[in-house]
C-alpha positions in Angstrom: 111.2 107.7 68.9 109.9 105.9 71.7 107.9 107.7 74.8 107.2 106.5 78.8 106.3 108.0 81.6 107.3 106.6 85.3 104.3 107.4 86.9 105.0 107.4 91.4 101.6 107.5 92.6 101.4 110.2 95.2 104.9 110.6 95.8 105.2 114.2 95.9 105.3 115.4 99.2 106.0 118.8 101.8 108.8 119.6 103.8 109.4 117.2 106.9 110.7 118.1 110.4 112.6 114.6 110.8 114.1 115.1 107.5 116.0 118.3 108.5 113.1 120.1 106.4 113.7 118.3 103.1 110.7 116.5 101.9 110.6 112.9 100.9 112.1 113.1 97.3 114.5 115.6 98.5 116.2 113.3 101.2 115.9 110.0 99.5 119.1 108.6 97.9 117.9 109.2 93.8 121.2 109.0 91.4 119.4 108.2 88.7 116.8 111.3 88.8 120.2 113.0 90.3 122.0 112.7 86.9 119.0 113.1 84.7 117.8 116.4 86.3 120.8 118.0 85.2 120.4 117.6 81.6 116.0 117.5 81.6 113.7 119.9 81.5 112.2 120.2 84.6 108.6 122.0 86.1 105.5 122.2 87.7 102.2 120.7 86.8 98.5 121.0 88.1 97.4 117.7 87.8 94.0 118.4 89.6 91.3 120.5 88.0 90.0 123.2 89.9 86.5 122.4 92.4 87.7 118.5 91.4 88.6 116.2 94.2 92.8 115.3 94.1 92.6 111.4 93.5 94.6 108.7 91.4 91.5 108.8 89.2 91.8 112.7 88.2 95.0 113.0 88.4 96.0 109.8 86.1 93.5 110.8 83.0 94.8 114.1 83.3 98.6 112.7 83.0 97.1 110.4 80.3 96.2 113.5 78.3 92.4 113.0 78.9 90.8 116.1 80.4 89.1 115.1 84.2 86.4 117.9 83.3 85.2 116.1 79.8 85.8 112.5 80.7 85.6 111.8 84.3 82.2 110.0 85.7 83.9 108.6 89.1 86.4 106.3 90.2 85.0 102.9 90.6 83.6 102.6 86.7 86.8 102.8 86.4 88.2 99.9 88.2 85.1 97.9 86.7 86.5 97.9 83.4 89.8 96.7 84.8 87.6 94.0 86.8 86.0 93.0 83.6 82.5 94.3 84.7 80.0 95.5 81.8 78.4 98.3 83.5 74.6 98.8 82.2 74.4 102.8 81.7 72.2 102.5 85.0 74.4 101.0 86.6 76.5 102.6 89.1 80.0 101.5 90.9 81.0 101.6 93.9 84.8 101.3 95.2 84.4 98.8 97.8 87.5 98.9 100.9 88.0 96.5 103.0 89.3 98.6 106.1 90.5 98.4 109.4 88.0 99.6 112.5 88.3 99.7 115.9 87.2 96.3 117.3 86.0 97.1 120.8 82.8 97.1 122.0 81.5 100.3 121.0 78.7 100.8 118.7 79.7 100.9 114.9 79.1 104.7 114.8 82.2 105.0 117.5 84.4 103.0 115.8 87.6 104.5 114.9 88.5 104.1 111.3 92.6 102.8 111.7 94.2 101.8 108.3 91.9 101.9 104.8 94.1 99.3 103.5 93.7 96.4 106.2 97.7 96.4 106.2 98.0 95.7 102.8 95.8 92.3 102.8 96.2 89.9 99.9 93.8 89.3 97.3 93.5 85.6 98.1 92.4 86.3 101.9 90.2 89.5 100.7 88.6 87.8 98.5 87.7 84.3 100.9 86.3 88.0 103.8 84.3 89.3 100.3 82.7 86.5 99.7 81.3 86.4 103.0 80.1 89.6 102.8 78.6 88.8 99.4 77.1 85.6 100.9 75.0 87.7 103.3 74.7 90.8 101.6 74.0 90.6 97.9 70.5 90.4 96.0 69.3 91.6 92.8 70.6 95.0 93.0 73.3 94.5 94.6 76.1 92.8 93.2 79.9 92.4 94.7 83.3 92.0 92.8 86.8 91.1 94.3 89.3 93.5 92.9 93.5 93.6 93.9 94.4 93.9 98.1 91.4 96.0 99.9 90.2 97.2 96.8 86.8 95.8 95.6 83.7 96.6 93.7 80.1 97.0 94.4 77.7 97.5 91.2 74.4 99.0 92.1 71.7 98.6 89.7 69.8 101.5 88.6 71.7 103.4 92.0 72.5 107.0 92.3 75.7 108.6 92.1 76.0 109.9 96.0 77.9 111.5 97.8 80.8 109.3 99.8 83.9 110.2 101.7 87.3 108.2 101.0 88.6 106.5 103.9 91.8 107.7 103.4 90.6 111.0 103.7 89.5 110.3 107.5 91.8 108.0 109.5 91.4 108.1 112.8 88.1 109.7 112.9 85.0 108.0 113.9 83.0 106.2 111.3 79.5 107.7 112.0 80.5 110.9 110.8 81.2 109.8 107.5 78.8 106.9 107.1 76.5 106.8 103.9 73.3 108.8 104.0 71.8 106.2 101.6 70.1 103.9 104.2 70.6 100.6 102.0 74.5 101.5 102.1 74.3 102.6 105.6 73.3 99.2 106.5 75.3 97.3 104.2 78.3 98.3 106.0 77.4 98.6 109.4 75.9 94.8 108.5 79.7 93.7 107.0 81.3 94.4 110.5 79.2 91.8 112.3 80.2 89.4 109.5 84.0 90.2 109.5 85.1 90.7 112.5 84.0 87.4 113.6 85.6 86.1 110.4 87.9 83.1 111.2 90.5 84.9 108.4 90.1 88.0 110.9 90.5 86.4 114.2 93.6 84.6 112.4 95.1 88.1 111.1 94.3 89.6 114.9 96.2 86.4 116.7 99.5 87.5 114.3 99.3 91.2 115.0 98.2 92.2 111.8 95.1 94.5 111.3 91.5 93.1 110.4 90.2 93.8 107.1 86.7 94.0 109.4 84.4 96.2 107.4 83.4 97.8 104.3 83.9 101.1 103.5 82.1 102.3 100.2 83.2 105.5 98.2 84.1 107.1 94.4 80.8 106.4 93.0 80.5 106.9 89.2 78.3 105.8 85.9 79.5 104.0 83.2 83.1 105.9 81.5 83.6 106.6 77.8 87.5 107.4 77.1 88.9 108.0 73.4 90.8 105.6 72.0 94.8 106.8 73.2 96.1 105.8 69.6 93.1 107.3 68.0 94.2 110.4 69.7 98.0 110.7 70.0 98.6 108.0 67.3 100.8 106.5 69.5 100.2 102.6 70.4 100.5 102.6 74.2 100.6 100.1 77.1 100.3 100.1 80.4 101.9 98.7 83.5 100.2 99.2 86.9 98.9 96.4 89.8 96.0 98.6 90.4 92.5 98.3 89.2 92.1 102.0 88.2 94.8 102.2 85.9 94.1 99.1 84.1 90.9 99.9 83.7 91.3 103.2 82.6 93.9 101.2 79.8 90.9 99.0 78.9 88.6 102.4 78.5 91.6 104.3 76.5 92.2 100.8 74.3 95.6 100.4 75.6 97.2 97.1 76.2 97.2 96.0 80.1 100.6 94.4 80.7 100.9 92.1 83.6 104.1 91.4 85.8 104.7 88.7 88.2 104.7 89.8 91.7 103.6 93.3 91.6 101.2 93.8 94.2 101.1 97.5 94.5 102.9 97.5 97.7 106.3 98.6 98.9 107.9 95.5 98.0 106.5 95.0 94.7 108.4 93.8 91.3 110.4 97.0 89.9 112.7 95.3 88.2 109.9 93.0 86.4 108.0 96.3 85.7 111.2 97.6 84.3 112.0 94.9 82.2 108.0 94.9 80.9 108.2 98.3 79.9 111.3 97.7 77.8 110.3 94.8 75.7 107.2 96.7 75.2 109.2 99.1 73.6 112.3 97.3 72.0 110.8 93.8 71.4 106.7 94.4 71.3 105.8 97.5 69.0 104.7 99.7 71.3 105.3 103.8 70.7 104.5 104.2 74.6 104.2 103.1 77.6 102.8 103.9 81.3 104.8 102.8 84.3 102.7 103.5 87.6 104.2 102.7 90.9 101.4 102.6 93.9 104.0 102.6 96.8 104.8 105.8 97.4 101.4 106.9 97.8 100.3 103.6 100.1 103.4 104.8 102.1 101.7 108.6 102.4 99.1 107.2 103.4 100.5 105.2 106.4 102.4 108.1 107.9 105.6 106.3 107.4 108.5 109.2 106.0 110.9 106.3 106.1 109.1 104.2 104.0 108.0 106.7 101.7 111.6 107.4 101.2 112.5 103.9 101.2 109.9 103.5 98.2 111.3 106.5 96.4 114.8 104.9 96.6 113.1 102.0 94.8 111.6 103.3 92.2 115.2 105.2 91.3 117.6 102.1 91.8 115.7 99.2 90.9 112.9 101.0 88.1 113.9 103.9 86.4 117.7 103.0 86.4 117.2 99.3 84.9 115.1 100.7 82.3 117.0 103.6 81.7 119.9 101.3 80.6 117.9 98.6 78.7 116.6 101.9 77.0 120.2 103.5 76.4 121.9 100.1 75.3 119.3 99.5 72.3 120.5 102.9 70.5 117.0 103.5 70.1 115.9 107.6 70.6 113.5 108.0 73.5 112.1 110.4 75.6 110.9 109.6 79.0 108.6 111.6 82.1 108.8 110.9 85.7 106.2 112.3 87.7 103.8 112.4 90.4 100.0 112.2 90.1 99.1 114.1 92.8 101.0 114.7 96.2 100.3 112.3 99.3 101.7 114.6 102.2 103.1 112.5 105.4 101.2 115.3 107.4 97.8 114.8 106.3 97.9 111.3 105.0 95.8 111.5 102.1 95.9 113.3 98.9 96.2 117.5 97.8 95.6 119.5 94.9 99.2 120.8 95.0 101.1 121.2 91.8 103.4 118.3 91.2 107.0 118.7 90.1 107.8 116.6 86.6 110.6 115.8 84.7 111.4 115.8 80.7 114.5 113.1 79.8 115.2 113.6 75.9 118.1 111.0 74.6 119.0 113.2 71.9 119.5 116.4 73.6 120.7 117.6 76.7 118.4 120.8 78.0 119.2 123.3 80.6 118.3 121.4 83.8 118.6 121.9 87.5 120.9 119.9 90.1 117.9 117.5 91.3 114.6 116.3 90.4 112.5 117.8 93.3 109.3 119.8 94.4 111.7 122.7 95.2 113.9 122.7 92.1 110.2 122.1 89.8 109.0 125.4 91.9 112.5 127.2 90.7 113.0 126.1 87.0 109.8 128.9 86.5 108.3 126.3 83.9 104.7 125.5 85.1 102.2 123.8 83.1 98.5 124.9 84.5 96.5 122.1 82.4 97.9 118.8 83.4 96.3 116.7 80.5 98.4 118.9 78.0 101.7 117.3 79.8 101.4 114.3 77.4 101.6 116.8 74.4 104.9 118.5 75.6 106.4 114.6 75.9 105.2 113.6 72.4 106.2 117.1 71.2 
């Protein structure tokens, strides 16, 4: 038997006017889910502790089977492993954003904070705008890492795990409300938006309409992680296939193999097919029992505010993902069972993550179950199956 979960980061969602009151997943054109619903299992699961903050970083251990209350230290040692960082246990991380700011002539504290993502930059001009930064900025405490798109790394030596608001969590609010109380870090990134926004990669990205990646925002600090091995624990030898930094580094913290695909970016248009294909050679051709298929857009889509992309990305990750592996899966004869979930919900309303419960669904190839007409937040609400531990999920797949 061979086991995968579709993982669509934030792609849960809540009822939209525009939509006719259907909610992302419910409006988008899904055939594949369509026709598996009816013969899953399909319910609700609470992904998100309770008192823990709804992120990627929760919400992915505890779909991973690892519980966020025993093994969660913050989100950036996270992505450190995935950067290939050997965190000292003094050491603390720092996710480091590149953002987009209001660029007028009102002090840093009045800026408006516009889009955490700088529209999607690449790596290759993040990292030329880091360097800067790292130029000016870094000492012997201090130290900078380029990461994937707007997400980066700052290490502080011997540093404290403070409090830090996600920039997500805030767009369109002014960034002196939400700046550091740590004076160093204060600083830092009041000091990184005189050096980017006078950036010739910046003035460049401004002339073409796009936004300016023109400061740093720093957030999810965290100490050094310890994971269990994932085949120690579920005997399973797994792999996993993400763009992001946090879920290949919570692969190289769980001893799973990191498997990369050409062209996927974490972005809308990313490589689903490649990240198809990947996850069935891992299965068929490579040895592996499981495997972990994550998907950013959806969630980068919540984010934005954009419904029609959001659906647009859902669409995608049906047609061009789950359908293409589906088949390679079903044309090899071999017996699998396969999840397709949400982490956590990204509503279009607020534009960030919630704690909601997030509907999943259980595809066995050797039985049919009593399923439901769609795979959706309303129809996971209905079926009456809830599962109030998220990290005990992986045990119903491998059950």
């Amino acid at each position: 038997m061979k086991y995968v979960i579709v993982l669509g980061d934030g792609l849960a969602d809540e009822p939209i006017e525009e939509l006719g009151g259907l909610t992302p997943l419910e409006y988008a054109g899904t055939p594949t889910l369509d026709a598996m619903a009816k013969v899953s299992e399909i319910g609700l699961a609470y992904t998100i502790p309770g008192g823990m903050s709804p992120g990627s970083d929760t919400a992915n251990l505890s779909v991973l089977g690892y519980d966020p209350k025993v093994y969660y230290t913050g989100r950036s040692p996270l992505e450190a492993l995935s950067i290939g960082v050997d965190m000292k246990p003094d050491d603390v991380a720092l996710r480091t954003n590149l953002i987009t700011v209001s660029d007028g002539d009102e002090p840093y504290e009045e800026k408006a904070i516009l889009d955490h993502s700088s529209g999607e930059i690449s790596t290759e001009d993040a990292a030329v705008l880091l360097d800067a930064v790292r130029r000016e900025l870094e000492d012997d405490i201090y130290h900078f890492y380029v990461g994937t798109s707007y997400r980066h790394l700052l290490i502080w030596e011997k540093g404290s795990v403070v409090p830090l608001t996600p920039p997500h969590d805030v767009l369109g609010q002014k960034v002196g409300d939400y700046l550091p109380a740590d004076e160093k870090l204060r600083e830092m990134q009041k000091r990184s938006y005189e050096i980017l926004s006078r950036h010739p990669v910046n003035l460049e990205r401004k002339r073409k309409g796009l936004n300016q990646a023109n400061s740093c925002w720093f957030w999810g600090a965290g100490t050094r992680p310890a994971l269990t091995s994932f085949e120690e624990k579920n005997h399973k030898k797994g792999a996993m296939i993400s763009a992001v930094d946090l879920l290949k580094g919570i692969a190289v913290g769980a001893g799973m193999k990191n498997i990369a695909v050409e062209g996927a970016n974490g972005q809308l248009h990313t490589n689903y097919e490649g990240k198809a294909q990947a996850a069935a050679d891992a299965l068929l051709k490579d040895g592996f029992d499981f495997v972990y298929v994550h998907v950013e857009a959806p969630d980068e889509m919540g984010h934005q505010g954009s419904w029609e992309r959001k659906v647009q990305s859902i669409e995608y990750l049906d047609q061009r993902l789950i359908r293409n592996l589906k088949a390679s899966l079903d044309a090899s004869g071999e017996e699998y069972r396969m999840m397709v979930l949400p982490d956590h919900p990204t509503p279009i309303r607020v534009r960030t993550h919630t704690a909601d419960p997030v509907p999943f669904l259980l595809y066995d190839s050797t039985k049919k179950a009593a399923g439901q007409a769609a795979y959706s937040e309303r129809t996971g609400r209905e079926s009456g199956l809830v599962v109030q531990k998220g990290c005990e999920l992986i045990d119903r797949l491998f059950d």
